[in-house]
LONUGU-590093 format. One record per atom (N, C-alpha, C, CB): x, y, z. Coordinates in steps of 0.001 Angstrom, whole numbers, padded with zeros to 6 digits, always signed. Glycine has a CB too. Layout:
BEGIN
XYZ ...
***
This chain:
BEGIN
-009851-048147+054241 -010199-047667+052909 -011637-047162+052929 -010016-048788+051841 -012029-045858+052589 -013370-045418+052033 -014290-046064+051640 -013324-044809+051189 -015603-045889+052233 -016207-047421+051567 -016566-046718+049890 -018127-048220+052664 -017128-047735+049319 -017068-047109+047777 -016279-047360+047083 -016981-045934+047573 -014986-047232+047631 -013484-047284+046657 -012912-048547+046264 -012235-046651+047404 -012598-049035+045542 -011865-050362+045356 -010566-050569+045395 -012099-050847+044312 -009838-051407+046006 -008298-051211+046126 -007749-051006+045137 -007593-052136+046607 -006268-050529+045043 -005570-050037+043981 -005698-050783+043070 -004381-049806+044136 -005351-052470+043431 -004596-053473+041727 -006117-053469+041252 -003626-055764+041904 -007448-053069+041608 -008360-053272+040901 -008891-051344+040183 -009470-054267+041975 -008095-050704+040461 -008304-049471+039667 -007213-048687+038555 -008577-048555+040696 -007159-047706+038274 -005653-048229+037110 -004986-047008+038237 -005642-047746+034565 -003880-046766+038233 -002675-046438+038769 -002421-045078+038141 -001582-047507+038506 -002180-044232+038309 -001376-042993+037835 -000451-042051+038833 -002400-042075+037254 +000869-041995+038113 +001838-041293+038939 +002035-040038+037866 +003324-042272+039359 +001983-038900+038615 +001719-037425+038230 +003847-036877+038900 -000281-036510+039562 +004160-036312+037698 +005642-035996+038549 +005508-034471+038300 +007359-036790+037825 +005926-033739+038809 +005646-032082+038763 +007553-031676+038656 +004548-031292+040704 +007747-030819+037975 +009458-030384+038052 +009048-028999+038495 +010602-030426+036372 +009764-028577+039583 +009623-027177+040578 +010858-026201+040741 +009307-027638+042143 +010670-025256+040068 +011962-024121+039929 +011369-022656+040753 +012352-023697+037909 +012082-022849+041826 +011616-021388+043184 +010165-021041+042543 +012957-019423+043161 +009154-022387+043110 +007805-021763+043067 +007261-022448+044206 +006937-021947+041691 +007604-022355+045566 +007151-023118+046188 +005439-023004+046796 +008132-023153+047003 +005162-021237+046851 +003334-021117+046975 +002859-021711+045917 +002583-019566+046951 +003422-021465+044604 +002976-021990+043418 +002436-023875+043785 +004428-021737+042221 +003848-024373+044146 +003788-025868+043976 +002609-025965+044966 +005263-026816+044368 +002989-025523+046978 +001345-025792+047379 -000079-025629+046434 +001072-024794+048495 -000295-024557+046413 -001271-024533+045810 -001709-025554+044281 -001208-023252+045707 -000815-026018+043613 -000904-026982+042501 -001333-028137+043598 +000642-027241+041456 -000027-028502+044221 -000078-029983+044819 -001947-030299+045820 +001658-030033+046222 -002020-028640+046042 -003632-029089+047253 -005028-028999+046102 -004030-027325+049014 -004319-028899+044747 -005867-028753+043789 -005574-030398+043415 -005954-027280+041988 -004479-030727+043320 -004335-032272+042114 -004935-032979+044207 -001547-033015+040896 -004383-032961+044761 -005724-033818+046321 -006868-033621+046027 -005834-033142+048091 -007005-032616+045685 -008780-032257+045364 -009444-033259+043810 -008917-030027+044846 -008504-033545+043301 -008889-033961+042203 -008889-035506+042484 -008051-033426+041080 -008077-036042+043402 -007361-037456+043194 -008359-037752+044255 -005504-037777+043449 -008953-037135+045058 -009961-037427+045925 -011231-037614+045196 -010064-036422+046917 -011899-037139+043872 -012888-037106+043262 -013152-038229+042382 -012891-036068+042740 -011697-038925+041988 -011586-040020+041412 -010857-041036+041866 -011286-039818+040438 -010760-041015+043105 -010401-041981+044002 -011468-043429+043547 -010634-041285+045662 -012363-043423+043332 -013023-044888+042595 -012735-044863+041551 -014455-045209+042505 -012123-044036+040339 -011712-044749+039360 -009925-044881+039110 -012473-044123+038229 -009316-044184+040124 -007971-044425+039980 -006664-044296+041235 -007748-043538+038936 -005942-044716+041365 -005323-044378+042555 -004043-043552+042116 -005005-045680+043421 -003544-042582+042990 -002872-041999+042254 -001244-041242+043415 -004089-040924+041463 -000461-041129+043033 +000774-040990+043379 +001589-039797+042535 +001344-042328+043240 +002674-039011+043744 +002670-037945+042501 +004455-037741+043319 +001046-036159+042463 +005263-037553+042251 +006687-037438+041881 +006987-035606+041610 +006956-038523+040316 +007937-035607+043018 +008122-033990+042905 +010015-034027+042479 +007608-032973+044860 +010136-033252+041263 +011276-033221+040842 +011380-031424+041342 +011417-033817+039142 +012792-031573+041793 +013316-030143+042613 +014283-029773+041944 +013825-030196+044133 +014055-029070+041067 +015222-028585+040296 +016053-027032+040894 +014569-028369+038713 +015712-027222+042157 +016458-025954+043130 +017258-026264+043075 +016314-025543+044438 +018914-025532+042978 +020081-026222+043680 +020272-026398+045372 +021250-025445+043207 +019335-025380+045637 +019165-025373+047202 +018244-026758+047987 +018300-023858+047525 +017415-027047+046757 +016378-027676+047618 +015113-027467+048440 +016879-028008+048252 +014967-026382+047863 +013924-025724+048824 +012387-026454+048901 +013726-024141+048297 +012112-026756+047684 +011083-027406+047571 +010936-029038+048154 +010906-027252+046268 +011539-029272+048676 +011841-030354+050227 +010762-030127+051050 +013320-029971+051304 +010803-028859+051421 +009489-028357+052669 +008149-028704+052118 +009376-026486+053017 +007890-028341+050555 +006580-028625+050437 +006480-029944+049990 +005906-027739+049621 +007211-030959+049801 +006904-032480+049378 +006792-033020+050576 +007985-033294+048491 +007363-032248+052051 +006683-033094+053000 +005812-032916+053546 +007135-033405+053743 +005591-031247+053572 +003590-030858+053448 +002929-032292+053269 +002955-029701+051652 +003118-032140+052261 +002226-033312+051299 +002853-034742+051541 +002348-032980+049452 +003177-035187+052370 +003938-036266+052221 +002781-037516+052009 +004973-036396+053533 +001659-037490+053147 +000918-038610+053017 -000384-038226+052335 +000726-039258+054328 -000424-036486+051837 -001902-036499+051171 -002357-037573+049914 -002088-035021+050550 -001443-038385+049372 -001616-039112+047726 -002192-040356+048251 +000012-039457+046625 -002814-041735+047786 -002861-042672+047975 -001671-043790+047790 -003755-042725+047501 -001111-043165+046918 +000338-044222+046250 +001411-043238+046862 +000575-044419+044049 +001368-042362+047583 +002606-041711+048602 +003172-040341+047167 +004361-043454+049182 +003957-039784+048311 +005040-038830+047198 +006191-039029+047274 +005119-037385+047290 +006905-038766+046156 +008182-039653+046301 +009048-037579+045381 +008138-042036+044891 +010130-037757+046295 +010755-036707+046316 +012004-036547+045572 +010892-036484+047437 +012141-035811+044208 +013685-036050+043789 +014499-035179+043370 +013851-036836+042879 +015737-034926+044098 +016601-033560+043515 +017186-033774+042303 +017812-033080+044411 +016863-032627+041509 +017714-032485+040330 +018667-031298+040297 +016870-032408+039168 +018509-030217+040597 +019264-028640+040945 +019988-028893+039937 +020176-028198+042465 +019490-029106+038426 +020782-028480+037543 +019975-027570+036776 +021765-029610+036477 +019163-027217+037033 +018601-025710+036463 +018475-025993+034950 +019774-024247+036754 +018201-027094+034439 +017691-027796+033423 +016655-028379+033163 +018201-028415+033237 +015542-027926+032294 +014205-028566+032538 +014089-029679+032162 +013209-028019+032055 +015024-030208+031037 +014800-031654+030480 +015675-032120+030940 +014739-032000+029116 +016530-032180+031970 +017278-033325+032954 +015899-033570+034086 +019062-032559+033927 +015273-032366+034523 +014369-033060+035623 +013217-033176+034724 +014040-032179+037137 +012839-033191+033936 +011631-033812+033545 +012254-035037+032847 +010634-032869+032612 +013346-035359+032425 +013859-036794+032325 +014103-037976+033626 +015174-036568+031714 +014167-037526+034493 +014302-037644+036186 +012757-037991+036732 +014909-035955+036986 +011782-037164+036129 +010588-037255+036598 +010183-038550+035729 +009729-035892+036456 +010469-038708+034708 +009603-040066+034246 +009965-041091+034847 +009667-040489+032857 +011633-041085+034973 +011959-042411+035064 +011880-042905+036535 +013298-042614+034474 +011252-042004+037240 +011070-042056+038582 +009665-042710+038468 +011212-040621+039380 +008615-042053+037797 +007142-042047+037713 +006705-043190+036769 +006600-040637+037192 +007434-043838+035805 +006649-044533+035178 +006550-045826+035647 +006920-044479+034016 +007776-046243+037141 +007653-047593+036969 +006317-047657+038479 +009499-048567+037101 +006209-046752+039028 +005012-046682+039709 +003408-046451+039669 +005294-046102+040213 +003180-046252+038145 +002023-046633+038357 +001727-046843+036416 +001069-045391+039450 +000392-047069+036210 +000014-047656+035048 +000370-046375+033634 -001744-048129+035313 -000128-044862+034339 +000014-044139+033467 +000861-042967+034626 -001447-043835+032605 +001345-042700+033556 +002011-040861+033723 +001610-039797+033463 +002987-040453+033118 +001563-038856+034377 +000582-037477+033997 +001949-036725+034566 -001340-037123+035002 +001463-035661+034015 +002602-034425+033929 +001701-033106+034046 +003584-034405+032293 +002522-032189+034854 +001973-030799+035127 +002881-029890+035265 +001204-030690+036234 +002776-028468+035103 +003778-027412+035526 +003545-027396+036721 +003742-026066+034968 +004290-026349+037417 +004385-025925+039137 +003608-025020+039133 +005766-025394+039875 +002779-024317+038181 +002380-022999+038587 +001072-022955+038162 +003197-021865+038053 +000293-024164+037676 -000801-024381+036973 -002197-024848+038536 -000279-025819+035607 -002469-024481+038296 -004338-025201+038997 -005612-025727+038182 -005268-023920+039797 -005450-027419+038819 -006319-028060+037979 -008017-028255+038816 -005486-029574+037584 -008516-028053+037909 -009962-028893+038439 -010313-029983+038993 -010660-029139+037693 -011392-030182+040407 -011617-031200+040623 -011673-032365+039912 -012284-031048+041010 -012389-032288+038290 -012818-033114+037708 -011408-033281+036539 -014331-032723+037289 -010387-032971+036987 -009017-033028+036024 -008790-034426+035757 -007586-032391+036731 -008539-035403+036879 -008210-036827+037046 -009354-037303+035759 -008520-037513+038877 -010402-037751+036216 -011771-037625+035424 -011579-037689+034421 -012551-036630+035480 -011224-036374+033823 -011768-036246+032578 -010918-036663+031788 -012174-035081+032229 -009443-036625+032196 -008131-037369+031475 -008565-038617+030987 -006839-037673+032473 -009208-039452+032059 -009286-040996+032174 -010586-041248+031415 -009327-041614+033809 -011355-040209+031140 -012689-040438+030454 -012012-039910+028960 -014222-039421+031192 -010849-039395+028721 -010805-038714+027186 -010166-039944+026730 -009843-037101+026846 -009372-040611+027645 -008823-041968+027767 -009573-042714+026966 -008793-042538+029102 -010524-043162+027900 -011664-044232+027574 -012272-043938+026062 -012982-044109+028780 -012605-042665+026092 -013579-042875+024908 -012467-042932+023311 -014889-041290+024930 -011545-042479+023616 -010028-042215+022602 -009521-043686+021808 -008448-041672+023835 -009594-044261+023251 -007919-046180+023174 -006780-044964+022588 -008292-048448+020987 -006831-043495+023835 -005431-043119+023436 -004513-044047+024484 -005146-041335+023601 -002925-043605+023672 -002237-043653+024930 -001378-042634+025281 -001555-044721+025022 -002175-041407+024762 -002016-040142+025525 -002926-039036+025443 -000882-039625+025230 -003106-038355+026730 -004323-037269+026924 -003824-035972+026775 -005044-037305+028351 -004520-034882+026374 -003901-033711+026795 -004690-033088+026565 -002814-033272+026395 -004649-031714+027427 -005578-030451+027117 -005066-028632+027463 -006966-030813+028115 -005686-027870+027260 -004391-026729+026981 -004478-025974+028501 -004741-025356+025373 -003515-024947+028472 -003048-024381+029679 -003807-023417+029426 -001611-024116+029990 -004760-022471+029937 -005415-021560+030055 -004975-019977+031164 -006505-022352+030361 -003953-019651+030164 -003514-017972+031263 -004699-017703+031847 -003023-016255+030343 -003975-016963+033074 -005491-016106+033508 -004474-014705+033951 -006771-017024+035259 -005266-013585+034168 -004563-012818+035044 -005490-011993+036342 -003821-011824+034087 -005254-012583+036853 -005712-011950+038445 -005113-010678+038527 -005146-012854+039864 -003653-010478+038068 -003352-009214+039146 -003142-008189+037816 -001671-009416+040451 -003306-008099+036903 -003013-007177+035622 -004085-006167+035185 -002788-008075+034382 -003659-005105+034064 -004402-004214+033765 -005275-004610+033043 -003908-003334+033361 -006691-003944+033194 -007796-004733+031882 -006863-004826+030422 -009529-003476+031437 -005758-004330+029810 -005670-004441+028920 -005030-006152+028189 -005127-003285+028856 -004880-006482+029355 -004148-007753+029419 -005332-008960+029487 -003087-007749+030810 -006792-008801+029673 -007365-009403+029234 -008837-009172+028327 -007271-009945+030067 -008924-007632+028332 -009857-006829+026628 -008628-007419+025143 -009770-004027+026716 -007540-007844+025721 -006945-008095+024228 -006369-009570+024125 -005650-006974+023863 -005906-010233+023143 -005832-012016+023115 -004577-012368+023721 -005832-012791+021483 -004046-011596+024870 -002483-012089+025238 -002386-013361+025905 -001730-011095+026218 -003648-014421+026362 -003872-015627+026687 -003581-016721+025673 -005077-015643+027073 -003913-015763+024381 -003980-016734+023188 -002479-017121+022442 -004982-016006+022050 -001177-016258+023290 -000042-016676+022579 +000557-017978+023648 +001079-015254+022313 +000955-018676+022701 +001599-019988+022673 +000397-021310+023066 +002937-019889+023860 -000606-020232+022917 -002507-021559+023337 -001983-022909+022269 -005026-020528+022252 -002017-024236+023009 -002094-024863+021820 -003630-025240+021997 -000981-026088+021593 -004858-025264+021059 -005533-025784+020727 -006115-026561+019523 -005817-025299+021060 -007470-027454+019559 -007774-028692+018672 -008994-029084+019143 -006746-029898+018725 -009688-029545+018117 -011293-029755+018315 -011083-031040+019601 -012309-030407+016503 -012174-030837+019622 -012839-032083+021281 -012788-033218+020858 -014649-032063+021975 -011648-034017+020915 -011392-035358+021076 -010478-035415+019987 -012596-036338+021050 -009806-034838+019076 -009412-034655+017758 -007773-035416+018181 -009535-032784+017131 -007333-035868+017233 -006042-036888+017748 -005116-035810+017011 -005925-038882+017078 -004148-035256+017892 -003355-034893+017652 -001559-035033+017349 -003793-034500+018124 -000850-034412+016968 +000433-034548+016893 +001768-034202+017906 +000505-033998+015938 +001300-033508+019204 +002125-033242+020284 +001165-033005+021221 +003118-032164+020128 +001697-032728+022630 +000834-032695+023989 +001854-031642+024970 +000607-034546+024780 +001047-030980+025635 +001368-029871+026409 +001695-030789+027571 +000209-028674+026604 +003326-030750+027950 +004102-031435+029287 +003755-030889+030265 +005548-031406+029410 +003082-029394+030382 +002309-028996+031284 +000708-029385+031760 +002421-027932+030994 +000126-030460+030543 -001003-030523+031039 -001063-032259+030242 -002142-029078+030611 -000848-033292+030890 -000918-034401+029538 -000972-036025+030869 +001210-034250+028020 -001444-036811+030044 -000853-038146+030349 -000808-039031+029314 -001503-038791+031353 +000540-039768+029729 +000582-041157+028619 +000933-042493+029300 +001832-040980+027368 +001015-043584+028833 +001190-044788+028728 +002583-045200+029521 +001118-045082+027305 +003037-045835+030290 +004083-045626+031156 +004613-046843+030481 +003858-045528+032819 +003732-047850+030141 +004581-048832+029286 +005097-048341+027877 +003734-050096+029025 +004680-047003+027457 +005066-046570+026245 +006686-046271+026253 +004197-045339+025894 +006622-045138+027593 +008076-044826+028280 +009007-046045+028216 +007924-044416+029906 +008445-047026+029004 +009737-048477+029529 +009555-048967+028156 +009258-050013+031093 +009122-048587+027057 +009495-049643+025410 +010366-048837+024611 +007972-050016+024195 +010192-047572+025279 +011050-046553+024377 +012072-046105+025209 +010256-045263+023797 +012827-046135+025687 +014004-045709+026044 +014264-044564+025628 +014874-046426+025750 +014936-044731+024017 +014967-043255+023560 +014390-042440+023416 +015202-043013+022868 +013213-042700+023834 +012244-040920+023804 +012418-040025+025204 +010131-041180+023715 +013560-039573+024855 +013294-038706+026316 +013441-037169+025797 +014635-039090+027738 +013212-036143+026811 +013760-034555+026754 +015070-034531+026399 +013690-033736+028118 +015722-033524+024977 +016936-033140+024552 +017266-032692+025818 +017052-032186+023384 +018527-032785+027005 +019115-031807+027405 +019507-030409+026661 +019987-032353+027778 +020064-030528+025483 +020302-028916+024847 +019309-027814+024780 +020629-028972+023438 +017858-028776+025129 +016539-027680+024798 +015957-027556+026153 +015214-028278+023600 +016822-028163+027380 +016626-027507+028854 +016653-026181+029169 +017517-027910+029683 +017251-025497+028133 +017404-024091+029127 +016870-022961+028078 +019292-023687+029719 +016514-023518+026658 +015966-022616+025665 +014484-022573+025385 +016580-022896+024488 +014245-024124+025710 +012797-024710+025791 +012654-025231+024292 +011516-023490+026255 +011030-025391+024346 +010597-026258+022857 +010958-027841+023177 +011690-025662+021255 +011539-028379+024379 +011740-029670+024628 +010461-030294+024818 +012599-029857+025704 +009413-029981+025118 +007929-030627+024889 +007926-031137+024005 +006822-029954+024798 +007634-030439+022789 +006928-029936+021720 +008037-030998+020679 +006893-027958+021565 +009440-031322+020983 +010174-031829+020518 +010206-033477+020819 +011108-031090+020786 +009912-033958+022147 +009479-034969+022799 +008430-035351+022191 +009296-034783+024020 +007509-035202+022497 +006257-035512+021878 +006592-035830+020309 +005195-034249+022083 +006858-034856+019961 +006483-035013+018429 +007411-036798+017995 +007322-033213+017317 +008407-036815+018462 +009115-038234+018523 +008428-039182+019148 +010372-038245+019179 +007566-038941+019569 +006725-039925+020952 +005598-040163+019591 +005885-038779+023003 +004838-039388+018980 +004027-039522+018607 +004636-040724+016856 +003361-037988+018726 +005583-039768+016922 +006088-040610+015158 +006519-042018+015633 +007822-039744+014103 +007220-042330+016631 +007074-043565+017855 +006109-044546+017420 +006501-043010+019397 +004850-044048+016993 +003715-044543+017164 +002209-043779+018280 +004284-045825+017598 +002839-043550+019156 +002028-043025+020274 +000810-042248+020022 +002810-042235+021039 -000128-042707+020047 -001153-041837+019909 -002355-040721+021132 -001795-042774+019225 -001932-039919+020376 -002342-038526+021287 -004060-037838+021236 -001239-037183+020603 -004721-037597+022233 -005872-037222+021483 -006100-035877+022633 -007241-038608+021288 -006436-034724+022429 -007191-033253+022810 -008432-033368+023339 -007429-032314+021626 -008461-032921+024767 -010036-032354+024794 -009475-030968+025369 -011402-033318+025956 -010865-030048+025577 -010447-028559+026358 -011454-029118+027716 -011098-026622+025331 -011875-030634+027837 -012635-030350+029177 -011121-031013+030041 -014546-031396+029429 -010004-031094+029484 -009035-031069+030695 -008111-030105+031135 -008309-031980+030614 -008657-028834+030495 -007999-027659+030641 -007559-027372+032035 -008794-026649+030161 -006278-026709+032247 -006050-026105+033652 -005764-024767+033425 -004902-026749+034496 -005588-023996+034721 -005254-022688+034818 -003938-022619+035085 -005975-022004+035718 -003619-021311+034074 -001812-020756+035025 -002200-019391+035178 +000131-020803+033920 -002602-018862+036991 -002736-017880+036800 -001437-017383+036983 -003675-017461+037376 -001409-016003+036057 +000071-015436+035622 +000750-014792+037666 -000293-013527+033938 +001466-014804+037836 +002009-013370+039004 +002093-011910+038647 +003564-013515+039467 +001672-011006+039663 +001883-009643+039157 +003090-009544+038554 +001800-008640+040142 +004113-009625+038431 +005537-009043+038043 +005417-009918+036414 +007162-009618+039388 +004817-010448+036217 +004300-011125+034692 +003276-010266+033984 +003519-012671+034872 +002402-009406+034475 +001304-009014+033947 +001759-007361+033351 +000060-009164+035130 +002919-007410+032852 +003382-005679+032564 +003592-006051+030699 +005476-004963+033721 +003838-004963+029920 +003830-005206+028944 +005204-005282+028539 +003070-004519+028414 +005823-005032+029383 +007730-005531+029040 +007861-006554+028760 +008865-005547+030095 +007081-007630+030181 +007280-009473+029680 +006368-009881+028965 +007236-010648+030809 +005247-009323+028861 +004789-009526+027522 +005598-009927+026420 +004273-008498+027154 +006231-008720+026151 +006717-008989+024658 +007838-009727+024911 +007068-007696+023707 +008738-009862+025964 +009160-010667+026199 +009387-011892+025816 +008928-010586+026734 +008021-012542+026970 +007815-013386+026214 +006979-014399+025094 +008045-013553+026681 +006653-013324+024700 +006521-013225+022709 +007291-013692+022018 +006612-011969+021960 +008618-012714+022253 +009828-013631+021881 +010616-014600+021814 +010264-013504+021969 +009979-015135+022753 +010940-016529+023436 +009718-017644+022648 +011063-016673+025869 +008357-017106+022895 +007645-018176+022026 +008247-017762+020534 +005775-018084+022136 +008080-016503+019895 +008494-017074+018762 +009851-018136+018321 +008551-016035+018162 +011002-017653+019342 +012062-018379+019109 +012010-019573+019614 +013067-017841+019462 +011233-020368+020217 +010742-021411+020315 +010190-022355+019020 +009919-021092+021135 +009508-021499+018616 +008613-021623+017368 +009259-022493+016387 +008317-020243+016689 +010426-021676+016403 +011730-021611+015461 +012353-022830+015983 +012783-020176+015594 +012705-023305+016765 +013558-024382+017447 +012806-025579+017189 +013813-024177+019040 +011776-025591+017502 +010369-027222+017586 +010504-027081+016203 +008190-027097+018369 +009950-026216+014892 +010073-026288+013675 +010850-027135+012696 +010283-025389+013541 +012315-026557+013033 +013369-026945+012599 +014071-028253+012919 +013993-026084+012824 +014116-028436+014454 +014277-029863+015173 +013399-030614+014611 +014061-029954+016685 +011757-030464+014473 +011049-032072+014116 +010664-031533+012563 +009289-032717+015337 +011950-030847+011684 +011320-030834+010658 +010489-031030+009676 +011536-030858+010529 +009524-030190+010710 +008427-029467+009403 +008772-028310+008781 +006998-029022+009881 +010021-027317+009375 +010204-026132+008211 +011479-026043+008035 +009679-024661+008516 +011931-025320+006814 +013062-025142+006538 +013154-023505+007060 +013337-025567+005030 +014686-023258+007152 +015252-022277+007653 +014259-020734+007086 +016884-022451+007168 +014561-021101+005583 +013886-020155+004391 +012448-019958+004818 +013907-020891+002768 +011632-021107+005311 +010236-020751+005235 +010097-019845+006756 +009162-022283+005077 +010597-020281+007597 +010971-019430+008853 +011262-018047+008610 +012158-019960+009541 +011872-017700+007890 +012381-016502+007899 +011174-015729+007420 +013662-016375+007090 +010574-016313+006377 +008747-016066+005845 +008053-015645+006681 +007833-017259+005439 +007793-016378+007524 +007105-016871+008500 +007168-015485+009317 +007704-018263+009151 +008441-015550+009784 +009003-014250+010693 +008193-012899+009708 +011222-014136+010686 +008611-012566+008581 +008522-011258+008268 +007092-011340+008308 +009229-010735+006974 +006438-011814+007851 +004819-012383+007732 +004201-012409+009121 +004696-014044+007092 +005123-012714+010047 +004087-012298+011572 +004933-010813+011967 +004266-013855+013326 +005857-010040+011359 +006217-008652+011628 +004958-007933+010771 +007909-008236+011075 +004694-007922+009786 +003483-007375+009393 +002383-007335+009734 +003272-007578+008663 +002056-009104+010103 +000673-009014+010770 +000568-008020+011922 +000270-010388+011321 +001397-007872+012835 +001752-007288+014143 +001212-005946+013721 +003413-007358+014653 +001751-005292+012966 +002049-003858+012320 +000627-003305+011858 +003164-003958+010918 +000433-004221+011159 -001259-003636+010217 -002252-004121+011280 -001780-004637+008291 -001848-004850+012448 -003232-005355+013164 -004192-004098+013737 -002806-006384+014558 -003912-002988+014251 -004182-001735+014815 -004728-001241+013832 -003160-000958+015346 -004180-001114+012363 -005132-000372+011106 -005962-000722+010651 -004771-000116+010084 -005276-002221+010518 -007266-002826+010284 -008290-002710+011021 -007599-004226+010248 -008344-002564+012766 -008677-003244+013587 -009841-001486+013681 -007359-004042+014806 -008417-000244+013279 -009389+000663+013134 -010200+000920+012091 -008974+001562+013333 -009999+000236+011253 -010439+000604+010107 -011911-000121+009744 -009331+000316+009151 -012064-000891+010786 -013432-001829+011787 -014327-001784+012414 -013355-002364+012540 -013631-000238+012788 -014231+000651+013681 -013985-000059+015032 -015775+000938+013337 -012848-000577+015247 -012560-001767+016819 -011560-001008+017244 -011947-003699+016660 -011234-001278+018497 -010041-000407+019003 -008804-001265+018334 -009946-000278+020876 -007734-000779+018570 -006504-000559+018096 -005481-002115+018587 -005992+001042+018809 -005642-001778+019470 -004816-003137+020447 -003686-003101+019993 -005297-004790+020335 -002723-001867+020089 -001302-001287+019673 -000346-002512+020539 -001008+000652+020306 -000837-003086+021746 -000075-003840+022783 +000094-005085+022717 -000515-003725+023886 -001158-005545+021472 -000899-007204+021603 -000381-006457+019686 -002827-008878+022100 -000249-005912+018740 +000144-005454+018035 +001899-005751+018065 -000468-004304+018155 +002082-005116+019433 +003610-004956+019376 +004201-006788+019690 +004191-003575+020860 +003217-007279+020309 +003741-008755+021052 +003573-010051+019389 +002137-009328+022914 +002679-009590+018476 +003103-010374+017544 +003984-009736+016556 +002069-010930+016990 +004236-008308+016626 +005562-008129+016514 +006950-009155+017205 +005560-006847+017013 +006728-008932+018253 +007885-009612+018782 +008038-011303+018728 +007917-009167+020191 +007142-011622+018494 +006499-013274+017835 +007925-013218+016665 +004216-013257+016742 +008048-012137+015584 +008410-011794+014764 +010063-011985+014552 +007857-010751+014785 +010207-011300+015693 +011448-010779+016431 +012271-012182+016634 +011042-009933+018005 +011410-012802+017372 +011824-014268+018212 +012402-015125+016926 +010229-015231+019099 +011425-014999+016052 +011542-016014+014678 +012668-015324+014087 +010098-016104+013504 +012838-014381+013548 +014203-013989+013363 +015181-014698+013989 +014382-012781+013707 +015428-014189+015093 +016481-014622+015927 +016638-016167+015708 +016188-014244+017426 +015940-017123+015658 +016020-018156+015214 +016977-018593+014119 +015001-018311+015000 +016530-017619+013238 +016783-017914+011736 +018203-017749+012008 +016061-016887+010467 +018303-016270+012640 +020132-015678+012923 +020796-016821+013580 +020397-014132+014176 +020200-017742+014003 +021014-018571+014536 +021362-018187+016562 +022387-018397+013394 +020666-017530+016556 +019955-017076+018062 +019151-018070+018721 +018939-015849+017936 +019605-018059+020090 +019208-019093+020931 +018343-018291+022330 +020685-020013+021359 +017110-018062+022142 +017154-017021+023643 +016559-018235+024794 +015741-015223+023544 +017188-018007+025828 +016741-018909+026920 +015473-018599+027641 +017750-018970+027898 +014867-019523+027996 +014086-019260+028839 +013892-018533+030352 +013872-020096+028800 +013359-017992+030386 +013087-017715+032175 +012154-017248+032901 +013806-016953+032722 
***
């Protein structure tokens, strides 16, 4: 053992489970930033990390044994291949919580900061949460300036003041209480909202009415930098749509809105979309016809909702 470090039963425990759908450069590169991190807070925590493979092939096998002995608490490897995000992120807890004190959760395609571990366990400390979270931060490396001169980072951002206790947590960027998990049984991911999404946002919000308390910082922010074949303005609006119809799904499921106010909602972000370019000239600012059309399609998504439209994720 490192001198400096104190053995595990005297530091607190965290098992990190990642769910991986054909991203396997993606997952290296995640899995060699969270070493970088678990190495920085190796004196305040020991840490172990749960790879859920939701390939039907399995592919992501090769990179969990990359990594087999980089963790201190090992990696522990588990197939799911039903192309369902809330069967393997239901798979990932119940794998992850009985191994260590807390549970952290990440996407496959995200890169965290050295000081990620850290700052979780310090938003921790200063909180008595028993859950952390902080937001996913797009980036785009491979796209046209127009994709970052205009706010297309800012759709589906969840943000909240610095330390502010909130009401849900980004499954892409979070940790909670593993004894919270083993008291609650029933809080897990809807399977029905595996393949449409909004199963976070739906989780949580039950986790939190549970009791569970959640608190925000942005110093645990991570990156998702986007892939070229993401950075065009087709998937843009894309997926615009899928957040709005998302929107629509988390809404309605942890009712806070009714069908009627949705539909509001919808025509009310088709306008905003529409007049954003006239005002924007009328400002004397450029136009931004492109993020214009994407809260249009915000618009679009919410509709479809209302119609009783389900668009899936992908």
């Amino acid at each position: 053992m490192p001198a400096g470090r104190a053995p595990a039963g005297e530091r607190t425990s965290i098992a990190l489970y990642v769910c991986t759908h054909r991203r396997n450069d993606e997952l290296r590169r995640l899995l060699a930033s969270v070493e970088r991190a678990a190495d920085e807070a190796s004196g305040q925590a020991a840490l172990g990390v749960v790879i859920v493979d939701d390939n039907p092939d399995g592919r992501a096998q090769l990179v969990a044994q990359e990594f087999g002995s980089a963790f201190e608490l090992g990696l522990t490897y588990r197939h799911s291949g039903r192309q369902n995000i809330s069967i393997a992120r239901n798979l990932g807890l119940e794998t992850a919580h009985p191994l260590g004190d807390w549970v952290a959760m990440l996407d496959d395609d995200v890169v965290v900061g050295t000081d990620w571990v850290i700052e979780h366990l310090e938003l921790q400390r200063r909180t008595g949460a028993d859950a952390t979270t902080g937001p996913l931060l797009l980036t785009f490396p491979h796209g046209p300036a127009w994709l970052t001169e205009q706010p297309f980072a800012d759709i589906g951002l969840h943000d909240a003041g610095e330390d502010e206790q909130v009401d849900e947590c980004q499954t892409g960027n979070s940790m909670l209480r593993s004894s919270f998990l083993a008291e609650h049984p029933e809080i897990r991911f809807e399977e029905a909202l595996g393949v449409i999404g909004g199963e976070d946002m739906v989780f949580y919000h039950a986790a939190v009415k549970a009791g569970l308390r959640a608190f925000y910082s942005r110093r645990v922010a991570v990156e998702e930098p986007e892939p070229e074949e993401r950075s065009t303005l087709r998937y843009q609006l894309s997926r615009a749509r899928w957040m709005g119809n998302t929107e629509y799904v988390t809404n309605t499921r942890n009712g806070l809105a009714t069908r009627k106010l949705m539909a509001f909602r919808a025509a009310k972000r088709m306008v905003k979309g529409a007049l954003r370019p006239i005002a924007r000239l009328a400002n004397g600012q450029r136009p931004q016809f492109r993020y214009g059309l994407s809260v249009m399609s915000e618009g679009i998504g919410l509709f479809a909702g209302v119609a009783g439209v389900e668009l899936h994720h992908r």
